[in-house]
C-alpha positions in Angstrom: 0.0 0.0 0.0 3.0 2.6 1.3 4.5 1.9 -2.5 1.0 2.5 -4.2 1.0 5.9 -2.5 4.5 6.9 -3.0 3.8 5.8 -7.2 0.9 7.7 -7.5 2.3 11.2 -5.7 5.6 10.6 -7.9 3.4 10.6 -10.9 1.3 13.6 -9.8 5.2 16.0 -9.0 5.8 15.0 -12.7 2.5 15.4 -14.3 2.4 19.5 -12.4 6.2 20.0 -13.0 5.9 19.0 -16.9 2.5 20.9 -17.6 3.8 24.1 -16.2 7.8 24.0 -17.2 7.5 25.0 -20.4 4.8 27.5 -21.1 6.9 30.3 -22.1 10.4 31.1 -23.6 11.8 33.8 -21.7 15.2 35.4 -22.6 16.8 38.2 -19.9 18.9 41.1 -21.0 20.3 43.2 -18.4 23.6 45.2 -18.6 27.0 43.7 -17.3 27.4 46.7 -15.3 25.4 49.3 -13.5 25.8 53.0 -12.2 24.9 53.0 -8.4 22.4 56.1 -8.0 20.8 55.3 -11.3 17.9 53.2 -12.6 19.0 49.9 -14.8 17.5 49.0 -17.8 16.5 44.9 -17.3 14.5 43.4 -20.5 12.5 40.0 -20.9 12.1 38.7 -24.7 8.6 36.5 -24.0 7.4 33.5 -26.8 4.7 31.4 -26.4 5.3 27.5 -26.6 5.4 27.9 -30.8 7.9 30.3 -30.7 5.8 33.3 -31.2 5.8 36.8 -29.5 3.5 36.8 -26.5 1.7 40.1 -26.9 -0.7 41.9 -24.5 0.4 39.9 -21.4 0.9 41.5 -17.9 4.4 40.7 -16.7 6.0 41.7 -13.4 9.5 40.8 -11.9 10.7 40.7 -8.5 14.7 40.9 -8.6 16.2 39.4 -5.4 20.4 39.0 -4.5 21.1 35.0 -4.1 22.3 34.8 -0.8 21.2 37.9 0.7 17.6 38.7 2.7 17.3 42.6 1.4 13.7 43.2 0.0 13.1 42.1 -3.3 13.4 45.2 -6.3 9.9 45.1 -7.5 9.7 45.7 -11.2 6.2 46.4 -13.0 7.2 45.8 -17.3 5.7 47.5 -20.5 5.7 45.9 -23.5 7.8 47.4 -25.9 6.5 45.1 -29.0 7.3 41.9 -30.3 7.3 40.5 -27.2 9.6 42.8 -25.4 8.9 43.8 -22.1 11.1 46.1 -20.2 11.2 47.8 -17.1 13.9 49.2 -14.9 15.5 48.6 -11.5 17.1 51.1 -8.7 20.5 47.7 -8.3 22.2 49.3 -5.8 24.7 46.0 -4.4 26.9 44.2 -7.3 26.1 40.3 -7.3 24.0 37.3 -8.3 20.7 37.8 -8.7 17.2 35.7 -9.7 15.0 37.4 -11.2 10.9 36.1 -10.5 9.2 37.0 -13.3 5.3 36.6 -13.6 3.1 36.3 -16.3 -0.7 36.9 -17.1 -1.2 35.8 -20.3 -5.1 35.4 -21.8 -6.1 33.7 -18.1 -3.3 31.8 -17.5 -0.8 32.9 -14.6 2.8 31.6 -14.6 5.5 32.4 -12.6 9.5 31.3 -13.3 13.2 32.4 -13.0 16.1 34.0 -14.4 19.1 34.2 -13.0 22.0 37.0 -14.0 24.9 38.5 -12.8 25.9 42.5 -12.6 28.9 44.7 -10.9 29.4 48.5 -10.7 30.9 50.3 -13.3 
């Protein structure tokens, strides 16, 4: 019976994790560098699972050091066209960061991560 159960929840972990990995294509650009004091440009190229521009979504990203526990930068991104969406960030440490980006897109939510590195100039 204990084997039945552990099957059938293994089977459920891969049945969510695989329906929700690969909605969207998301490609980050963000500078190398940064000038403290001043606002960073950070960018998110979106594509739907055939490769085409998502257009008209609402997208937000929450930017947060690895290792550290300051508040999150919160980021709210306009859509530039072809399924750019940019927005810009007030960095103010050099470091690793991941960058949560969510996605409302025609009902459905989805939430993932980029991760990206940036020192001061």
């Amino acid at each position: 019976m204990n084997k039945f159960i552990i099957i059938v929840l293994s089977l459920v972990i891969i049945l969510v994790s695989g329906c929700s990995s690969n909605n969207f294509q998301i490609t980050l650009s963000a500078p190398k560098s940064f000038t403290p004091g001043q606002s960073t440009p950070i960018q998110f190229k979106i594509l739907d699972r055939e490769g085409r521009p998502v257009k008209d979504a609402k997208v937000s990203a929450d930017l947060k050091m690895q290792g550290m526990s300051h508040e999150d930068l919160s980021m709210e991104m306009q859509e530039t066209g072809n399924g750019v969406y940019a927005g810009k960030a007030n960095i103010e440490m050099e470091g690793d960061y991941i960058a949560t980006i969510k996605i409302d897109y025609k009902g459905e939510k989805w939430v993932g991560e980029k991760r990206f590195s940036i020192v001061t100039k």
